[in-house]
C-alpha positions, 0 to 999 in steps of 0.5 A: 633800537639804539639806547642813548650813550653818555658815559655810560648807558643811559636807562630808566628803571620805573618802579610802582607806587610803593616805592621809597627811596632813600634820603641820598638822593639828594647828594647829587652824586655825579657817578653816571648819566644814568636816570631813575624813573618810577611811576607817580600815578597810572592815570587810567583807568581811574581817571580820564586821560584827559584834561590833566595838569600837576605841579612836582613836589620837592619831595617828588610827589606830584600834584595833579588835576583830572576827572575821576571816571566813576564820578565824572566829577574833576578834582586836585589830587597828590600821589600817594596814598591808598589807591595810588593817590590822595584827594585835595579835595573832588567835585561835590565835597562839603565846601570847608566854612561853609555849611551845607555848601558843595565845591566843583571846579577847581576853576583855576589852582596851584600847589608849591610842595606843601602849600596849595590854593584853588578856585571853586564854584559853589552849589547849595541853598542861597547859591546864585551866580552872584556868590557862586565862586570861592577861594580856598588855600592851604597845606598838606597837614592843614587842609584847606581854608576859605580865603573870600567868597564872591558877594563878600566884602573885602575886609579892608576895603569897606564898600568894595565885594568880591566879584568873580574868581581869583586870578594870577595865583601863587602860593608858597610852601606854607599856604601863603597865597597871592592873588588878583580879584575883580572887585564890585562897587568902591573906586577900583576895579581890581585889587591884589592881595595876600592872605597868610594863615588867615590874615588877609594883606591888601597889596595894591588896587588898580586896573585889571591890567595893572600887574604884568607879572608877580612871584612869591618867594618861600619865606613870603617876599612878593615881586610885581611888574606893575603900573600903579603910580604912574610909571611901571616898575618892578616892586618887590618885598613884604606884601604890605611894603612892596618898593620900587627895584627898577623903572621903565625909564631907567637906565639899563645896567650894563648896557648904553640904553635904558628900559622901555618895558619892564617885561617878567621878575623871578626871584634869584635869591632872597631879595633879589630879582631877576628881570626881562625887559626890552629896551630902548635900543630895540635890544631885549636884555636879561638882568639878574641880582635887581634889588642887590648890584644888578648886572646884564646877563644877556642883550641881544637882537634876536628875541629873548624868552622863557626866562627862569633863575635858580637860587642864586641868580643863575639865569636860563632862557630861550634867544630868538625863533625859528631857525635862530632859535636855542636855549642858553643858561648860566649853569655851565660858567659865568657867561651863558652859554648855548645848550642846545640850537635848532639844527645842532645834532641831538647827543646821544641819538642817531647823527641825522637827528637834531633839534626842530624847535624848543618847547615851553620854559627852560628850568633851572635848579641850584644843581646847575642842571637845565630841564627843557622840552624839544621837538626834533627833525631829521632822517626817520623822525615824524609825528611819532616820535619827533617830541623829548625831553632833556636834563643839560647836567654839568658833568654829561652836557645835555641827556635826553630823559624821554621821547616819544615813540620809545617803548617802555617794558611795564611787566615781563612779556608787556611792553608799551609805546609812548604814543606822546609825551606832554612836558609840564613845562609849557605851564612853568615860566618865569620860576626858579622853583620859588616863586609860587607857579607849578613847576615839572622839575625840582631842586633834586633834579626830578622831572615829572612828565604826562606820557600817553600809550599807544593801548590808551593809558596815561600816566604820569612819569617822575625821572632822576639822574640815577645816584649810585648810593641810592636804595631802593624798595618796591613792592608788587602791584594789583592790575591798575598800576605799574610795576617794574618798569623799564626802557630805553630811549632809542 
């Protein structure tokens, strides 16, 4: 077994669920290629291995959903905590303001660092199919809050319920939450709306298929593509005041065409946005900085995907498919910049190795690192161990951080196999880690990802490109954790 070589041997150490790291994590320092990983939570045998979805803490944390096997009742859960994790909140809990009403689901959630919101089906007395869902939103310190339950009124539409579950959810740190909802009865069908610590915003109302996209930045700004005055157009600023950035019709900056279809919008910067869109030239281009001096990142042929923005408007992206296919990025120079392409040599593993494919959305962070997902092809890969994971850093270039069929040492003389590796970045798109979605990578460069074992555990796995001044703490563990973990990736 061959470990990846970058300047230095690149290993991972995973410590148990107590372990503390220190605050100089965040230096970012640059001394090796080297990764830290650690264990968020070992998954079985207390929770089924699967359906299981999370979103990464900033503070490395993970949110995640799962089924506990004692109860056979799902749940959204936070590691940490006695037992390994903590319980948002489990199937068959009271059902907060609503008395004497029990929550199952979720249904449909998101969490940002500390904000969070889920959807639920209600059990109880007076429950029927008719008022039976229910939204909740809140913090880590406040717990949750009813946001609307199915069969209200909407407040600010007099003559209009709720009816059926919210859809398109984004949150915020703070609890704030965006959503869309079917409404029943009144002149339309759908609405959007904010809610913010308990004061509820109306958006916008229209038909169900009049909003393509939507972010929600930290401090609370909201960006849409929508079609809600007879033309699409990105709108973005406060959720009661949203104004028009960019239309289809217009010309598109930089380029001698104009948009033909407004497509995706994340956040690159406080009122700024970047933009997906197709043109009339057949062309799709990438725009960052609408809603400042808007400029063209990239216009090209081939298909243009998977867009997402770090914090001040650096853009990373997937062009074409099949054989044409790679992902490109900013963060290595002011023009982008090819990180990886199908049938480049994958650094770092044997020479008949190379990328096959890329898998979900690139991601970005303000370090100018790059996390993507990748399935490999060559001589001596196949379905075992043909799926990885890579951080691009700026100082190494692209390092790999997992593959399938590697083995990982959890304890002297126990050794596993990853039998699969599941990258969260399947379910992240359109984010530059502020706008409201569930992510897998953080602004301190952590990736967390779902690992199967080939004895039939799960869990879920949190790596960082190792600082030299890091400290670290660990304890010991009973049975049903992992402690003192090692590997090398081959």
């Amino acid at each position: 077994m061959k470990s990846q070589e970058l300047g230095g041997l690149s290993s991972w150490i995973l410590w148990g669920l107590g372990q503390l790291v220190a605050s100089t994590l965040l230096a970012q320092s640059f001394g090796s290629a080297e990764f830290d990983a650690r264990t968020a939570i070992l998954l079985t045998p207390t929770f089924h291995a699967s359906p299981v979805t999370w979103s990464l803490h900033e503070d490395g944390r993970v949110y995640f959903e799962a089924i506990r096997v004692a109860s056979d009742e799902n749940g959204l859960h936070i590691t940490g905590g006695a037992g390994g994790s903590q319980a948002i909140f489990e199937g068959g809990d009271p059902a907060p303001d609503l008395p004497g009403l029990q929550m199952f689901g979720p249904s449909e959630w998101v969490a940002v660092d500390d904000g969070y919101a889920f959807a639920v089906r209600l059990e109880g007395p007076g429950v029927n199919p008719d008022n039976d869902i229910a939204l909740y939103a809140g913090t880590l310190a406040s717990g949750p809050r009813l946001i609307f339950r199915e069969g209200d009124e909407v407040p600010l539409l007099p003559g209009s319920f709720f009816d059926f579950g919210a859809t398109l959810l984004r949150v915020n740190h703070s609890g704030t939450v965006f959503f869309q909802v079917q409404l029943e009865s009144g002149p339309a069908s759908t609405a959007w709306m904010v809610d913010s610590g308990g004061d509820l915003t109306l958006v916008a109302t229209g038909s169900s298929t009049a909003v393509r996209s939507a972010a929600l930045a930290s401090r609370g700004a909201l960006a849409l593509v929508g079609f809600f005055d007879g033309a699409w157009r990105v709108w973005a600023g406060e959720p009661g005041s949203l104004a028009t950035q960019i239309s289809e019709g217009d010309a598109a900056p930089g380029t001698v065409a104009a948009i033909s279809e407004l497509e995706t919008v994340s956040f690159s910067g406080p009122g700024r946005m970047a933009v997906a869109a197709a043109l009339t030239n057949g062309n799709d281009a990438l725009f960052s900085d609408v809603g400042g001096s808007p400029r063209l990142v990239e216009e090209s042929a081939l298909l243009l995907s998977d867009m997402t923005s770090d914090t001040i408007g650096r853009l990373a992206f997937k062009r074409g498919t099949g054989p044409g296919e790679a992902v490109l990025s900013e963060q290595g120079g002011v023009e982008p910049s090819v990180l990886a392409a199908v049938g480049d040599p994958a650094p770092g593993l044997d020479p008949e190795v190379e990328y096959f494919s890329f898998n979900g959305t690139p991601i970005a962070n303000r370090f100018r690192q790059v996390a993507y997902a990748a399935t490999l092809a060559g001589t001596g890969v196949g379905a075992g161990n043909d799926f990885s994971l890579w951080i691009y850093d700026p100082f190494f270039g692209d390092v790999v951080v997992a593959r399938e069929g590697s083995t990982i040492q959890i304890a002297p003389a126990d050794t596993r196999s990853l039998e699969s590796i599941v990258s969260g970045f399947s379910f992240v798109g359109g984010s530059n880690l502020q706008d409201g979605v569930p992510k897998s990578f953080n602004q301190r460069g952590e990736v967390a990802f779902l690992a199967n074992f080939t004895d039939g555990d799960t869990a879920i796995l949190v790596a960082q490109r190792q600082s030299p001044d890091v400290t670290v703490f660990t304890d010991g563990f009973e049975s049903g954790n992992l402690a003192n973990w090692s590997s090398q990736v081959p």
